[in-house]
C-alpha positions in Angstrom: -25.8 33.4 2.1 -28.8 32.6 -0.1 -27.4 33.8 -3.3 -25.7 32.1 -5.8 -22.3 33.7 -6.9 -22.8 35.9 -10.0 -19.0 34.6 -11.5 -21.2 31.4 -12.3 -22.5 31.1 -16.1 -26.1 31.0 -16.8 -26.5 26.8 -17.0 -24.2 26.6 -13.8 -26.9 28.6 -12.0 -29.8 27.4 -14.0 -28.3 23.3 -12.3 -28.1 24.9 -8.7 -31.4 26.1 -8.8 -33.3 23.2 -10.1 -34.5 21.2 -6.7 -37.9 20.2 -7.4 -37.0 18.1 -10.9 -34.6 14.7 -11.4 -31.5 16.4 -12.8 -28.8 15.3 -15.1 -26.4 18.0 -15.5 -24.1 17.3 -18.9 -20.5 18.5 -17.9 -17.9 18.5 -20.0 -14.3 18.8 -19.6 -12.8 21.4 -17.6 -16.5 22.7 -17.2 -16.6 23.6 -13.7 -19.0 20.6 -12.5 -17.7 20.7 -8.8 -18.4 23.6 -8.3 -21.9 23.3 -9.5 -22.3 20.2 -6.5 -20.7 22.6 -4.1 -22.6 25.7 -5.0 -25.5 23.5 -5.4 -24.9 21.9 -1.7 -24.7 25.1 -0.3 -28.2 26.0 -1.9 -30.0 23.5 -0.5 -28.7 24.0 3.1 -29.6 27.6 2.6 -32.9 26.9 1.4 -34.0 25.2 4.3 -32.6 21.4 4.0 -30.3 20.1 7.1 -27.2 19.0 5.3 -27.4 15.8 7.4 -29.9 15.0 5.1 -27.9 15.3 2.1 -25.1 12.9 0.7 -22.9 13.5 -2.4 -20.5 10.4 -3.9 -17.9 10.6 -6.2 -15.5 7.4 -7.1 -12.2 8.5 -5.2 -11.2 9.4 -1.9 -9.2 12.3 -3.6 -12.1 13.5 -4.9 -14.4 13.4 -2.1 -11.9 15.1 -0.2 -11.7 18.4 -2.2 -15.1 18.6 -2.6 -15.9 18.4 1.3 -13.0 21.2 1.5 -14.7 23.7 -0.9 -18.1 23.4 1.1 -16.4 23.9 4.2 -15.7 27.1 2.6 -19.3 28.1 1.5 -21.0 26.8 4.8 -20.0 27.5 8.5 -19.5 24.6 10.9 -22.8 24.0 12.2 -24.7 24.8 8.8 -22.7 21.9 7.4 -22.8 19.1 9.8 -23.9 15.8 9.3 -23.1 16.6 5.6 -22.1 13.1 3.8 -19.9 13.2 1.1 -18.1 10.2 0.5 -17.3 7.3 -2.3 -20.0 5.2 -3.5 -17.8 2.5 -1.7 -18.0 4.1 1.4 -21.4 5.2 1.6 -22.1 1.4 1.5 -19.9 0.1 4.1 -21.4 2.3 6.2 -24.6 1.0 5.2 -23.5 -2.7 5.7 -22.1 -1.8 8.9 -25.3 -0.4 10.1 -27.7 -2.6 9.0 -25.5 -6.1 9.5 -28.1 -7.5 11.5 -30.6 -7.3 8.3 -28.3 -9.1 6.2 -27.4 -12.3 8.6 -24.1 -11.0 9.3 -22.3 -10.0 13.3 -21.1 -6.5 13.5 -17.4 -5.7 12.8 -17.3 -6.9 9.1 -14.3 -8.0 7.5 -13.6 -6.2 3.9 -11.2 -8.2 1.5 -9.6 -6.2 -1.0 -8.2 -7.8 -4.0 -5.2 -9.6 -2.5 -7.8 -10.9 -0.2 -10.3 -12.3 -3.1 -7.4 -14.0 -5.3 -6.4 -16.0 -2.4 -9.6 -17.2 -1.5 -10.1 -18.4 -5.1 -6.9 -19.8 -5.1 -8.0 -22.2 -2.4 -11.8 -23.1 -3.8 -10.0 -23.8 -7.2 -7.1 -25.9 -5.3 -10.2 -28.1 -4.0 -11.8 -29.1 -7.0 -8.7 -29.2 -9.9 -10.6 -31.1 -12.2 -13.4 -28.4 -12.3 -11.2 -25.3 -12.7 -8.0 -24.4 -14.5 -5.1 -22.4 -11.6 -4.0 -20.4 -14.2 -7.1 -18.5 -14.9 -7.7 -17.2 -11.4 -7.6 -13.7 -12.8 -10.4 -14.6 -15.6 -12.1 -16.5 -12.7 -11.8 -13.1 -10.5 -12.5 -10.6 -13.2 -15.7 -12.6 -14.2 -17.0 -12.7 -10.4 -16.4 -9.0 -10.3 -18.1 -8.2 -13.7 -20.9 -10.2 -12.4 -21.6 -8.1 -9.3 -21.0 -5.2 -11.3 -24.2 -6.3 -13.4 -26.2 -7.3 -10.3 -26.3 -10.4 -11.5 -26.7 -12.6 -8.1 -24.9 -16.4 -7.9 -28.6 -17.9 -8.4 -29.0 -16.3 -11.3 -25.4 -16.8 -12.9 -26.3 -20.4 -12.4 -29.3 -20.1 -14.4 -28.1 -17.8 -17.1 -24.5 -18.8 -17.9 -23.8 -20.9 -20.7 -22.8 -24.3 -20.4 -19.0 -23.6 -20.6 -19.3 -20.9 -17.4 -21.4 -22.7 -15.2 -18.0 -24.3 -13.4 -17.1 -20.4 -12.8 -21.0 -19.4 -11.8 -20.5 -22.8 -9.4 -17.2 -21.0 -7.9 -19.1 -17.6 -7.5 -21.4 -19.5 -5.4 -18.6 -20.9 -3.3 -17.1 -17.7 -3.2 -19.7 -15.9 -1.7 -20.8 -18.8 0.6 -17.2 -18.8 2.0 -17.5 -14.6 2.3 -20.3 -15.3 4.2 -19.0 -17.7 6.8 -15.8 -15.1 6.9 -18.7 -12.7 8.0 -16.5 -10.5 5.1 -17.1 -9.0 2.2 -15.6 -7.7 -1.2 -15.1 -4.4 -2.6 -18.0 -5.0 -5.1 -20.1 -6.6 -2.7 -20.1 -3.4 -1.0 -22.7 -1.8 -3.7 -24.5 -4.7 -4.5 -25.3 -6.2 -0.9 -27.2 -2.3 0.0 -28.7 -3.1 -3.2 -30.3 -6.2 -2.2 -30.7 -5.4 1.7 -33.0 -2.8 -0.1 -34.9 -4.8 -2.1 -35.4 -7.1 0.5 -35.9 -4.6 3.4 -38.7 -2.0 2.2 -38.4 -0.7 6.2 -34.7 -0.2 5.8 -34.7 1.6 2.4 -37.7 3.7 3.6 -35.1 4.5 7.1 -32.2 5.3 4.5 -34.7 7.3 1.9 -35.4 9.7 5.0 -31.8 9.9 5.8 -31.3 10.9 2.4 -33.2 13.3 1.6 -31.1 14.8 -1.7 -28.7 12.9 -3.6 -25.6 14.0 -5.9 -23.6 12.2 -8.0 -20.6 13.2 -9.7 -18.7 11.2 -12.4 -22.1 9.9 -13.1 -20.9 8.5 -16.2 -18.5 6.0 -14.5 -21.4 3.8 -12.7 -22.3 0.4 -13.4 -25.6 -1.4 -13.6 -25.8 -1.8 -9.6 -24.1 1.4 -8.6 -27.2 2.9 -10.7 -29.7 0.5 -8.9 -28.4 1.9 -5.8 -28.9 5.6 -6.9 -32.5 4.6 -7.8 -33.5 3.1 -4.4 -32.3 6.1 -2.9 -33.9 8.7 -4.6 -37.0 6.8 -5.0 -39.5 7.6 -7.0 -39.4 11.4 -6.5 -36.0 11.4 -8.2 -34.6 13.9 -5.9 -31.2 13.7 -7.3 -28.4 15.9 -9.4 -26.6 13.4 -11.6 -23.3 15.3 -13.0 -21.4 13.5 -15.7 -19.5 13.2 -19.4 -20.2 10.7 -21.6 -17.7 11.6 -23.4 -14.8 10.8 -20.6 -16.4 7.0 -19.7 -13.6 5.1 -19.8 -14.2 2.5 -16.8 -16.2 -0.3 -19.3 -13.8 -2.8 -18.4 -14.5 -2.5 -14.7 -18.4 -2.7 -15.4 -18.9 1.4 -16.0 -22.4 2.0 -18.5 -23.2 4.8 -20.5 -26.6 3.1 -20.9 -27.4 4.5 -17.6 -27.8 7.8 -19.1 -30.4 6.6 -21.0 -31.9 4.7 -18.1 -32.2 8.1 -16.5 -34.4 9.4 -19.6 -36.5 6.2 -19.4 -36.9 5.5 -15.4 -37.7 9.4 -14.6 -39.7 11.1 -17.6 -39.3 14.6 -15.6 -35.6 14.6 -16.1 -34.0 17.6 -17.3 -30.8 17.8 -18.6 -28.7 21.2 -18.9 -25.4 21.2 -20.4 -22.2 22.5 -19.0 -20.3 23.3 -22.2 -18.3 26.7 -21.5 -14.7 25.3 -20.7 -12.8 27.2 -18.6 -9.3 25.1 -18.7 -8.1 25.1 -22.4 -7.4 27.3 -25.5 -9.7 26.8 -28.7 -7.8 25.3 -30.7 -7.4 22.4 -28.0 -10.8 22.2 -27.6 -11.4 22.2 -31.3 -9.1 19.3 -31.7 -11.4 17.6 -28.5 -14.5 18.7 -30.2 -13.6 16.9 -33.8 -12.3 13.9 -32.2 -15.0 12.8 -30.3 -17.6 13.7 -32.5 -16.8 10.7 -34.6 -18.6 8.5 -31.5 -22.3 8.6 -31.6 -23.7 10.6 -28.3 -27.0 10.1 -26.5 -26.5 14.3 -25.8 -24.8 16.3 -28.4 -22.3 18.8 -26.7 -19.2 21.0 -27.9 -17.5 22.6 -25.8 -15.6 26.3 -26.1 -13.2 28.9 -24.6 -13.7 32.5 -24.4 -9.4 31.5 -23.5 -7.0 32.6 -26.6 -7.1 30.2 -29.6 -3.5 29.6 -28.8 -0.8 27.6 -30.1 -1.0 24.7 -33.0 -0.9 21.0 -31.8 2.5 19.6 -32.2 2.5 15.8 -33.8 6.3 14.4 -33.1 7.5 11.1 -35.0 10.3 9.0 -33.7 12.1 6.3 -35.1 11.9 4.1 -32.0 10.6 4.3 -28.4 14.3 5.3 -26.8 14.4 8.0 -29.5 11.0 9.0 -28.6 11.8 8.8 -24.6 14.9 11.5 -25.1 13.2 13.8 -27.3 10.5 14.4 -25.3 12.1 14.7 -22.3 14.1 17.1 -24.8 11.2 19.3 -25.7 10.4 19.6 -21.9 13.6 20.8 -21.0 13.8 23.2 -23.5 10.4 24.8 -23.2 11.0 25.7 -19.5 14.0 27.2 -20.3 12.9 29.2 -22.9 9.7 29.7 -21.6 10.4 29.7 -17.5 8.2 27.8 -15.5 8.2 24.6 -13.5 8.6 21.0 -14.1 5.0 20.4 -12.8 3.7 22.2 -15.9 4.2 19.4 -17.8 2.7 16.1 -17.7 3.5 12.7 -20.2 0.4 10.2 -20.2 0.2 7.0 -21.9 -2.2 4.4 -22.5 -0.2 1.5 -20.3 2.5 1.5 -17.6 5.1 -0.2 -19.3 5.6 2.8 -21.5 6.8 5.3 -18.2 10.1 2.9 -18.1 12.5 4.7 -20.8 10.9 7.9 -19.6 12.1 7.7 -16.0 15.7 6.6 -17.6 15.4 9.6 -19.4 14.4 12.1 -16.9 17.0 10.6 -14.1 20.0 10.3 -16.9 19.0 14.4 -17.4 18.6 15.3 -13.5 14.9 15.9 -14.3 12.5 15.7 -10.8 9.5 13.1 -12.3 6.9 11.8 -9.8 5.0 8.7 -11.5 1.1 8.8 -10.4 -0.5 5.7 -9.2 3.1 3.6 -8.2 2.9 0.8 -5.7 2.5 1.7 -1.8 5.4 -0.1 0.3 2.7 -1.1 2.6 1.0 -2.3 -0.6 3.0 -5.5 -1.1 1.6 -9.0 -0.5 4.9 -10.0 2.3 4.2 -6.5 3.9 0.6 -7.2 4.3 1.9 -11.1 5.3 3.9 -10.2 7.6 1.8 -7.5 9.1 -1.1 -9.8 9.5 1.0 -11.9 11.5 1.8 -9.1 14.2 -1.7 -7.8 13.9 -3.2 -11.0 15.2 -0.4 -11.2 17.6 -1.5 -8.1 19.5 -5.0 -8.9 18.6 -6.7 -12.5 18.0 -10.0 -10.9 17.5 -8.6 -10.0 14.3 -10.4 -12.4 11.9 -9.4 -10.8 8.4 -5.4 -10.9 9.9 -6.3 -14.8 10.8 -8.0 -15.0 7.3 -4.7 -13.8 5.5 -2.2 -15.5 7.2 -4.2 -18.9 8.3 -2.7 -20.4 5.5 0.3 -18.1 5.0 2.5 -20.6 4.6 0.5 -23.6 3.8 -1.2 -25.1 6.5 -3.5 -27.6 4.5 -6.3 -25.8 6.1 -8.7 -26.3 3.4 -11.8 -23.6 2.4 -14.2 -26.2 3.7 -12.6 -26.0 7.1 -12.6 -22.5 7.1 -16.1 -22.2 6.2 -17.2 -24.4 8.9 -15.2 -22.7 11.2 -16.4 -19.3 9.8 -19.9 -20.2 10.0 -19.6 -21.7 13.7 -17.9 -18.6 15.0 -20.5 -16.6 13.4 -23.4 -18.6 15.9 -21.0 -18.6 18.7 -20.7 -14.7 18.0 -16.8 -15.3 18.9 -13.9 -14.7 16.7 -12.2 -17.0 14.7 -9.1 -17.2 16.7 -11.4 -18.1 19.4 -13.0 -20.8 17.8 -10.0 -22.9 16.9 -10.2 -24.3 20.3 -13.8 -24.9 21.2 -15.0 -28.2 21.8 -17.8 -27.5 19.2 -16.0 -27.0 16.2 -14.3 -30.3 17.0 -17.4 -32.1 16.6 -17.9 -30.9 13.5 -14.7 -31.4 11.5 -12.6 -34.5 11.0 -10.4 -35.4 13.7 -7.0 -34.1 11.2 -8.8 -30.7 10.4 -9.3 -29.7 13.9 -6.3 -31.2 15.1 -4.4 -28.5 12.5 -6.3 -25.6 14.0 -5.5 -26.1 17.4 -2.0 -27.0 16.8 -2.1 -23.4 14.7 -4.2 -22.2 18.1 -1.7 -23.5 20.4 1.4 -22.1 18.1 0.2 -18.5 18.6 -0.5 -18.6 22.5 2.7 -20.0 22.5 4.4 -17.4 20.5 2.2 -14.3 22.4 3.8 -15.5 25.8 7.3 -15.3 24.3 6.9 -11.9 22.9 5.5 -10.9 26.4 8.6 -12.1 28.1 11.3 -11.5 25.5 13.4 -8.0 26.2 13.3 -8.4 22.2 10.4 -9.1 20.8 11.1 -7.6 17.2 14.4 -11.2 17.8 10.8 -13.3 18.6 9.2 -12.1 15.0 12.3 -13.1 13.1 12.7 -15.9 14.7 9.3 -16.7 13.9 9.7 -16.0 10.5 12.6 -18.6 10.1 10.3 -21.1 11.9 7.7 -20.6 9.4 10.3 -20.9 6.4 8.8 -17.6 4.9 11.4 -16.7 2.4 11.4 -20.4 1.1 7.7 -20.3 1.1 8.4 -16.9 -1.1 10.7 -18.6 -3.1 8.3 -21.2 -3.9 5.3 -19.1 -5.1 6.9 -16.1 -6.9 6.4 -16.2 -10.4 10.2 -15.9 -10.8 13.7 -16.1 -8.9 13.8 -12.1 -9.5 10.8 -11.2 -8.0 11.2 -14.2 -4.8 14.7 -12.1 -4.1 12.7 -8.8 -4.8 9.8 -9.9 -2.0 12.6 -11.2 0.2 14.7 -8.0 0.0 11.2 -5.9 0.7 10.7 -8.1 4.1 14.1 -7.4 5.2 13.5 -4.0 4.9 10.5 -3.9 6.4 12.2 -5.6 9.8 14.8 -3.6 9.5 12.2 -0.8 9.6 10.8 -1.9 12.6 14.0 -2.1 14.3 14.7 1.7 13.4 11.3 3.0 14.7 11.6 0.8 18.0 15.3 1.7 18.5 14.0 5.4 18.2 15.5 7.1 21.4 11.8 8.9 21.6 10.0 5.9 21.7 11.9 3.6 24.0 9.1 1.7 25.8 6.7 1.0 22.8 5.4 -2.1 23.1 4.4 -4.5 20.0 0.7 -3.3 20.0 1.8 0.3 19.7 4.3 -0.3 17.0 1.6 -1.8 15.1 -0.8 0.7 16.0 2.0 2.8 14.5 2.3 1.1 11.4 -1.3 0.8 10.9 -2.0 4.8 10.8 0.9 5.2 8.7 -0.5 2.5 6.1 -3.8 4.5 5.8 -1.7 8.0 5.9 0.5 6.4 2.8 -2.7 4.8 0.7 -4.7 8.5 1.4 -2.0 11.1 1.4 -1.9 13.1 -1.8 1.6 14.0 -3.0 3.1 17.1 -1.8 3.1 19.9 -4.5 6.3 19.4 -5.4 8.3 21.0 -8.6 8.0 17.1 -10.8 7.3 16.2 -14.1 4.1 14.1 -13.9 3.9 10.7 -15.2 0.8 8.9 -15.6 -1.8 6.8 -17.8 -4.6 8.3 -19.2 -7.3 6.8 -17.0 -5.0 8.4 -14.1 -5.1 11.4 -15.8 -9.1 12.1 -15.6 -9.9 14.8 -13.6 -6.5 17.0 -13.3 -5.2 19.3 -15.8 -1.7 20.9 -16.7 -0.2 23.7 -18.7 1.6 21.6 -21.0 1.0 17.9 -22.1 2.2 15.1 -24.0 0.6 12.0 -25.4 3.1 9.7 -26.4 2.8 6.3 -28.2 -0.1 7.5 -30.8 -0.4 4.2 -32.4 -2.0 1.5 -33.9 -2.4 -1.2 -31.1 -0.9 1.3 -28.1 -3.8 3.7 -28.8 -6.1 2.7 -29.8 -4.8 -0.6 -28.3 -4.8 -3.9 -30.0 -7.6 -5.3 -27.6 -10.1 -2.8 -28.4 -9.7 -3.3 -31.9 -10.2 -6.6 -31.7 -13.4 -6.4 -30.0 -14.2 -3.2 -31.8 -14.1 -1.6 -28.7 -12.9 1.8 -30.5 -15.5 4.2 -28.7 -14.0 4.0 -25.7 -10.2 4.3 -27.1 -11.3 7.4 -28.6 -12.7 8.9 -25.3 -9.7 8.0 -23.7 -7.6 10.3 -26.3 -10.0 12.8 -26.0 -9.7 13.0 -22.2 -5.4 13.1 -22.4 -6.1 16.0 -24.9 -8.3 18.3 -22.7 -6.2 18.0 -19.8 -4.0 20.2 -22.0 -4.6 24.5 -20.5 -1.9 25.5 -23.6 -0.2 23.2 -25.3 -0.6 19.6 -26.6 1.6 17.4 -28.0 1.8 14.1 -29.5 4.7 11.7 -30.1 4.5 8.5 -32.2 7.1 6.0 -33.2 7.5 4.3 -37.2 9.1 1.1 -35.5 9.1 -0.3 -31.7 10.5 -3.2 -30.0 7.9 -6.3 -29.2 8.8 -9.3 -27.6 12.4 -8.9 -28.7 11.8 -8.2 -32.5 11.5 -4.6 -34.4 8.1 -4.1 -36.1 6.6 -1.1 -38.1 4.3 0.9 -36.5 1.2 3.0 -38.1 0.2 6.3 -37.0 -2.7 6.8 -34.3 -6.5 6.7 -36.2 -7.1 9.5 -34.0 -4.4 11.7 -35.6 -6.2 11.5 -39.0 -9.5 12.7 -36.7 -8.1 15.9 -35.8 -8.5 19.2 -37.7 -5.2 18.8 -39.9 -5.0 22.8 -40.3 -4.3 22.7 -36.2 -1.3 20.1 -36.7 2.4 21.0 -36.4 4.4 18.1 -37.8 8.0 18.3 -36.9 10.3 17.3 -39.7 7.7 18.0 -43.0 8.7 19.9 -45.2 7.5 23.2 -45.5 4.1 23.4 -46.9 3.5 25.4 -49.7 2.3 29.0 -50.1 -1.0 28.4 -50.9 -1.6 25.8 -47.9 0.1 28.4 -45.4 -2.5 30.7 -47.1 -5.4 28.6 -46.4 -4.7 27.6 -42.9 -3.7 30.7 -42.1 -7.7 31.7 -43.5 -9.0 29.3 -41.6 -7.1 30.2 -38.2 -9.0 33.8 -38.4 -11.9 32.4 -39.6 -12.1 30.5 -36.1 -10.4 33.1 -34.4 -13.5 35.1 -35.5 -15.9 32.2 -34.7 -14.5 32.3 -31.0 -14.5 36.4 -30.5 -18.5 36.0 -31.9 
């Protein structure tokens, strides 16, 4: 098949066919850019290019996902194998992994996700108190992050940073020094490190430039300074690249996403051309003439406005509420009675917000009125530190080559195993190419650490042999694990860190549940002889299962922020909370961060096919008091003669007259 489909409009084609050229293709909301990359994939295969030597990345697994699945349809098996499309995340793991050597680290590298990072802090900033303050380990964290997200390497955050960061450009260095000797690294190290290997490597990036031979990029508009370095170093200076993405839906600043690098593009490759997707083919007109007026008030690098050849269809309802439970039952009201009147399912309709807190009084709500919700984005079982405690525990049970289980739980209670310790041990392991488990008991790593230190990680050696043997002769080893749990004092340990006695009983109840779990699946009459490596096996498979599955399509009212929201799309939505200090919300306005406030309105209202509503409250409850609330900016910034108000008064005969003018006027607009 060498021809593109004729249902594709004359841009869409036009951005499949261009090969030769850099390419930034301008894709607005519900504008049909995946297809373009799938079309576009398949055009290149059929033109001649293995697709082995093509790679598309996109930000989610989700997303990667679907769009493997639609060229699976437009390409047979063989056409399409040794296609790569993946996360930007993923395509550099697998570049790390394959190039380790390069980079001074042993194969099998550990990745620490978040859980993993805090801790680590935690412990650098427990060795030198009077340097750092314990309570800002999330400022310390976020900072690190934002740094890597710059490509802004330890040596040169020591050179740059004023005089009150250099303690937390100091830490970054210790952090990554401690990685190091972990032979791990971090989810943001996972872009930057094949950035530097890269630079450093001219024979490997020349390896990887003939591996990759066409690049795609969707959601081009959510990369950061490095994520862009890598794109750049990959496509070299030929610029064989498709760049798809929105300016207008960048709402990932805080986590280091630039809209500069659109203009970067225009600047680094002067052959760039840009062709704009505007023909939406997921709302009405007038929904897309709200979108269009809203965003139009931030200032664009590309001018676009989307439109419909869809019907102009209904007005866009603004609802006012005297306080949030109010606004909670009516809404859930007005969802109740639009499918009955209208038919239709629950998954039709969608309520997005601007934080988390505000789904509470919802899901009171939609349980007290036997209404099926699903809440997008909610916390994996699996997910919880004790799980992922307790887990690590059996994991290096059944296998002490595990070095990012012994990392976890090494000090899981405390141990007063200090970072020092466990970079020395790290860093000896790494030259010994054994793991760390193994090295607790070398002679070697003796001579190098005070006679208490290595005394604490054989002990800690000795306690797990110990505890291996027992499982391995116990009729019961599930009996062994509590046990071991009492010995370790766990739930005091809980107790002890928790931020509260509710959420210590909450953690304690969740490990409970998880043995009791465990006792269920080994007590399964199919699976009477699994051993402790097979239920963890078990478990493992069915952690990765939960944290990729996608929900079933299931008849639920969805409920989710609005940076969840980005990229899906429903019949009928509703933004709730449009106000001052909820959206736009009170940070942004203090560091006049209103752009991005906007975009994030702006991408709640088109996920709207056919209807739009938005709810507001005059008075809301914070931090125990009642206050006055004002109106969402962003209602004033919407075509007033598209508003519904509930509870106005009728407006007058000459203003009915007028919009009513103005309706045809557009009506006529569209139909030109």
């Amino acid at each position: 098949m060498n021809s593109i489909p004729a249902k594709l409009n004359t841009q869409q084609r036009a951005a499949i066919k261009l090969t030769d050229q850099p390419l930034l293709v301008l894709a607005g909301a519900g504008s049909g850019k995946t297809r373009v990359i799938t079309e576009k994939i398949a055009y290149l295969v059929n033109h001649g290019l293995p697709a082995k030597h093509i790679a598309a990345v996109t930000f989610t697994n989700k997303a990667a996902k679907e769009m493997k699945n639609r060229v699976n349809h437009l390409l047979s098996a063989t056409q399409s194998r040794g296609l790569r499309v993946s996360t930007f995340h993923s395509l550099g793991l697998d570049i790390l992994r394959k190039e380790h050597s390069a980079l001074g680290y042993k194969a099998n590298i550990t990745l620490f996700d978040e859980q993993d990072k805090h801790s680590l802090l935690k412990s650098l900033v427990r060795e030198r108190p009077s340097h750092y303050d314990p309570e800002q380990l999330d400022a310390y964290s976020h900072q690190l992050g934002q740094w890597k997200n710059a490509f802004i390497t330890p040596a040169q955050a020591l050179q740059c940073s004023p005089a009150h960061d250099i303690a937390t450009a100091q830490l970054y260095q210790d952090y990554v020094r401690s990685l190091k000797a972990y032979n791990a690294v971090d989810f943001d190290d996972l872009i930057l490190l094949p950035v530097l290997l890269f630079q450093e490597h001219p024979k490997v990036l020349e390896k990887w430039q003939n591996k990759i031979r066409y690049l795609l990029v969707d959601e081009y508009q959510d990369t950061n300074i490095t994520q862009y370095q890598l794109v750049k170093l990959l496509a070299g200076s030929l610029g064989k690249f498709t760049v798809v993405g929105d300016d207008d839906q960048s709402i990932y600043a805080w986590r280091g996403a630039s809209t500069n690098n659109l203009q970067f593009l225009q600047n680094d490759y002067p052959r760039l051309q840009v062709i704009k997707l505007e023909q939406n083919y997921r709302s009405s007109g007038r929904i897309l003439k709200a979108a269009n007026q809203l965003i139009a008030n931030n200032p664009h690098v590309f001018e676009k406005k989307l439109w419909s050849q869809l019907s102009y269809g209904d007005p866009l309802r603004v609802l006012p509420h005297k306080n949030e439970r109010i606004e909670a039952q009516q809404v859930v009201s007005e969802i109740i009675h639009h499918k009955f009147k209208h038919g239709g399912r629950y998954q039709d309709y969608a309520v997005l917000y601007r934080g988390n807190h505000q789904s509470r009084l919802f899901e009171t709500c939609f349980r007290e009125n036997n209404v099926p919700y699903f809440i997008s984005g909610s916390t994996s079982f699996f997910a919880y530190v004790e799980i992922k405690d307790v887990l690590a525990y059996l994991r290096l049970i059944v296998n002490p080559e595990d070095d990012a289980a012994f990392i976890r739980i090494i000090n899981t209670p405390k141990r007063e195993i200090g970072p020092t310790t466990l970079e020395k041990l790290g860093t000896y392991a790494n030259e010994r190419h054994i793991s760390l488990f193994a090295a607790c008991n070398e002679l070697g790593i003796k001579q190098r650490l005070s006679d208490k230190a290595a005394q604490r990680l054989s002990t800690f050696h000795e306690w797990l042999v110990t505890l291996q043997a027992d499982i391995k002769h116990s009729p019961d080893y599930l009996a062994v694990i509590e046990a071991m749990l009492q010995q370790l004092h766990y739930e005091h340990w809980l107790r002890e860190t928790s931020k509260s006695k509710e959420a210590a009983e909450r953690k304690i109840k969740n490990v409970r549940e998880l043995m009791a779990w465990l006792q269920k699946i080994v007590a399964t009459p199919q699976t009477p002889q699994l051993t402790l490596s097979e239920l963890v096996a078990k478990i493992l498979l069915m952690d990765i299962l939960d944290r990729n599955q996608e929900e079933e399509s299931q008849d639920q009212v969805s409920l989710m922020t609005l940076h969840a929201a980005k990229g899906l799309e429903f019949p009928h939505v509703f933004l709730i909370g449009m106000e001052e200090n909820i959206l736009p919300h009170q940070n942004s306005i203090d560091t006049g961060a209103i752009e991005e406030e906007r975009r994030l309105a702006y991408v709640g209202i088109t996920r709207a096919q056919k209807t739009c509503t938005f709810s507001y409250c005059t008075h809301r409850q914070r931090y125990g008091e009642i206050s006055e609330c004002e109106p969402s900016r962003f209602l004033t910034e919407l075509p007033e003669e598209d508003l519904e108000w509930a509870n106005k008064k009728e407006l007058p005969p000459e203003e009915r007259k007028a919009r009513a003018k103005a309706n045809l006027a557009n009506l006529k607009t569209m139909l030109s």
